[in-house]
C-alpha positions as CSV (number, residue, x, y, z in Angstrom):
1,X,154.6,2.7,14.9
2,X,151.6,1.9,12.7
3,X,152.3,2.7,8.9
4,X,149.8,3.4,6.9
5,X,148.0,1.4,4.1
6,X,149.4,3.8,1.3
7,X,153.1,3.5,2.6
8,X,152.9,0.1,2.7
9,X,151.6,-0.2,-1.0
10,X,154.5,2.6,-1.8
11,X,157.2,0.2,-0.2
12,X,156.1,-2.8,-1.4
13,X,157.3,-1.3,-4.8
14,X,160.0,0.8,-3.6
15,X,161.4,-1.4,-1.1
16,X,163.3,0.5,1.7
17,X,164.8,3.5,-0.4
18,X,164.0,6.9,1.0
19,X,160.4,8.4,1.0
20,X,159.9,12.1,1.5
21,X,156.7,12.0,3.2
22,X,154.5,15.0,4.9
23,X,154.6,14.9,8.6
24,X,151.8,17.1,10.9
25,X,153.0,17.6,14.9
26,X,150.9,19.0,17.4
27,X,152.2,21.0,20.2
28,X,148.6,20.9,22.2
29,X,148.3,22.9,25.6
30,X,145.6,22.5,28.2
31,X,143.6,25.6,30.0
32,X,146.9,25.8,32.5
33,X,149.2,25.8,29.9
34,X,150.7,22.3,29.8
35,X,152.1,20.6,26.9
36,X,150.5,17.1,26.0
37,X,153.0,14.4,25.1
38,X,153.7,10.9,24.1
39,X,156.1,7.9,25.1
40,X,156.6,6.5,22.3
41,X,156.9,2.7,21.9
42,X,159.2,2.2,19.1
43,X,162.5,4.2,20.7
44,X,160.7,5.0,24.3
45,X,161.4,9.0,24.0
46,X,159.0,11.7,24.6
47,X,157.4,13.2,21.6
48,X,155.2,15.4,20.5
49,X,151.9,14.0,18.9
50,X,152.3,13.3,15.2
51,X,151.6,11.3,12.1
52,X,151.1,11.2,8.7
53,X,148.1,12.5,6.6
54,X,146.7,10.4,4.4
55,X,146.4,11.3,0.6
56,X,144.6,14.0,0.4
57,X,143.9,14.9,4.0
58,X,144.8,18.5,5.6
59,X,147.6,19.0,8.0
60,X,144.8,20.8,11.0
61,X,142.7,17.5,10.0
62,X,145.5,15.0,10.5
63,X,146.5,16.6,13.6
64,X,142.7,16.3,15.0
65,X,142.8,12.6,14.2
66,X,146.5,11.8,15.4
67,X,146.2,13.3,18.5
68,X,142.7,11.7,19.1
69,X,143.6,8.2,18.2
70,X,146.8,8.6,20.3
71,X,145.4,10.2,23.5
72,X,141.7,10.2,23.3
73,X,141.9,14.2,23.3
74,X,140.3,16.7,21.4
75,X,142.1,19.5,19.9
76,X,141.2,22.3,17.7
77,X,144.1,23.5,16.0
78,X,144.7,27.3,16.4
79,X,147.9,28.3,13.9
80,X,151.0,26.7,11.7
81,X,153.7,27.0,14.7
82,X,156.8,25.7,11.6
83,X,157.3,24.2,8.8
84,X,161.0,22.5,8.2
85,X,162.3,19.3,6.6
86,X,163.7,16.9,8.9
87,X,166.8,14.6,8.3
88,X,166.6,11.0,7.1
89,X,164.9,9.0,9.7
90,X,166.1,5.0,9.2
91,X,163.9,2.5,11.1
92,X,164.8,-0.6,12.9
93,X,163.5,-2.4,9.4
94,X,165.9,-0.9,7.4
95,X,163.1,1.8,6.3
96,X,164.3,5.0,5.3
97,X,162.5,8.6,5.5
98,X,162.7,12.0,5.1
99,X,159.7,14.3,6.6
100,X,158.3,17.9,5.9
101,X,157.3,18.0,9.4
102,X,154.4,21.1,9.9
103,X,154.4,21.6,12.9
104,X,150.4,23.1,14.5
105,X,149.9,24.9,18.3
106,X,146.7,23.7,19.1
107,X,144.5,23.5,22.0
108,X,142.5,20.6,23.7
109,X,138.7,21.4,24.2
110,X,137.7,17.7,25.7
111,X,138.8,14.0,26.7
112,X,140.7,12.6,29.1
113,X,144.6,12.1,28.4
114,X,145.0,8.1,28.0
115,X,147.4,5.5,25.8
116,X,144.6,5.4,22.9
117,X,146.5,2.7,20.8
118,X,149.7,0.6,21.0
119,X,152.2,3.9,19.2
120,X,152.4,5.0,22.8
121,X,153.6,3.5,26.0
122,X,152.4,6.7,28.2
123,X,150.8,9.9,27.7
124,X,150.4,12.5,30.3
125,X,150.6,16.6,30.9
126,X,153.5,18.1,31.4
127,X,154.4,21.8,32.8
128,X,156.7,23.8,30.9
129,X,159.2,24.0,32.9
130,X,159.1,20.4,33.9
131,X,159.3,18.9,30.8
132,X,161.3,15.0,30.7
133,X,163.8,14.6,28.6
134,X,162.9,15.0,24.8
135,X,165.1,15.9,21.5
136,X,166.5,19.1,20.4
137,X,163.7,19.3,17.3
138,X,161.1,18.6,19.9
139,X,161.7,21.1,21.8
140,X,162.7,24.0,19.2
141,X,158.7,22.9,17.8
142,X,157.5,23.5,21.6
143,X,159.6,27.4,22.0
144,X,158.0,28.2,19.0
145,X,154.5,27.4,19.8
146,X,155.1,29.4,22.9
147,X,155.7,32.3,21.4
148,X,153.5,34.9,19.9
149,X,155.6,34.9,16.8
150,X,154.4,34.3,12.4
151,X,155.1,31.0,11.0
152,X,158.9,29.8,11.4
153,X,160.6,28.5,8.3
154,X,164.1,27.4,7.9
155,X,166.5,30.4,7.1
156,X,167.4,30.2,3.4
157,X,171.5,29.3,2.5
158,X,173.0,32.4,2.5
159,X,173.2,34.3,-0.1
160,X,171.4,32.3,-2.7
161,X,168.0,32.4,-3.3
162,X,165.6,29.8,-4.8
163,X,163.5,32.8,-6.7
164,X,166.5,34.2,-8.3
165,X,167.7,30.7,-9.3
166,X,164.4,30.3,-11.6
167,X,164.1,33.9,-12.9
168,X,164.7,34.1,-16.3
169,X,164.9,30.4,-16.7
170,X,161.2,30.0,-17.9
171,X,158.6,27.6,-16.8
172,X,159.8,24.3,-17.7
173,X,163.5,25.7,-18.5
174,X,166.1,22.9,-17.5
């Protein structure tokens, strides 16, 4: 997959120790209701669109770009489907990463559905309910864009909460 510049400057220093980076994913549906996805060519699986913003860029702008530069269509991105950290991704060059994937329904308003550069091996339109095979977190991201539903966020460990950790602690409190 293509890294970008500012990753590459970050792991020149940092060699291959874990990076938490943002990740935006793009469930994108046609007029009838199919889902657009990806082959990818580093592993070969069926994916969702995705990427990494650069510094400074929005997730709904990231998500126009990726998907463009992927599949040569045009989206407009209509609302946050999830936001959830992933697990620790290792690469085949010993690269290790950690995303905070947000995941983005959106809907495609023009182009045709092509291989746009070499991250993919095939893209295509598929029916819901014809689907190839694809992971777990792909297809949790695609349920949730299906439904009418707020934002999903990872439940919270139960009984503790982050808020009542820091109360009383003070800004800056260790």
């Amino acid at each position: 997959m293509a890294t970008p510049e500012f990753i590459q400057a970050i792991r020149a220093a940092a060699g291959h120790q874990l990076l938490w980076l943002p990740g935006v994913s793009a469930v994108v549906f046609d007029d009838e209701g199919r889902i657009l996805l990806g082959q990818r060519s580093d592993n070969h699986e069926w994916a969702l669109i995705s990427g990494i913003p650069e510094p400074g860029e929005q997730p709904a702008a990231c998500a126009v770009r990726e998907v463009y530069e992927e599949t040569a269509v045009h989206i407009e991105v209509e609302r946050v489907v999830l936001v959830r950290a992933g697990g620790q991704v290792t690469f085949a060059n010993g690269d290790v990463c950690q995303f905070m994937d947000t995941t983005l329904r959106c809907r495609a308003v023009g182009g045709e559905a092509r291989v746009n550069d070499d991250e993919s091996l095939q893209v295509g339109w598929f029916d819901v309910d014809a689907l190839p095979e694809m992971s777990e977190h792909a297809l949790f991201r695609i349920k949730q864009a299906l439904l009418d539903e707020p934002t999903w966020f990872e439940p919270m460990t139960a009984g503790r909460s982050v808020c009542a950790d820091h109360i009383g602690r003070g800004v800056g409190a260790a």
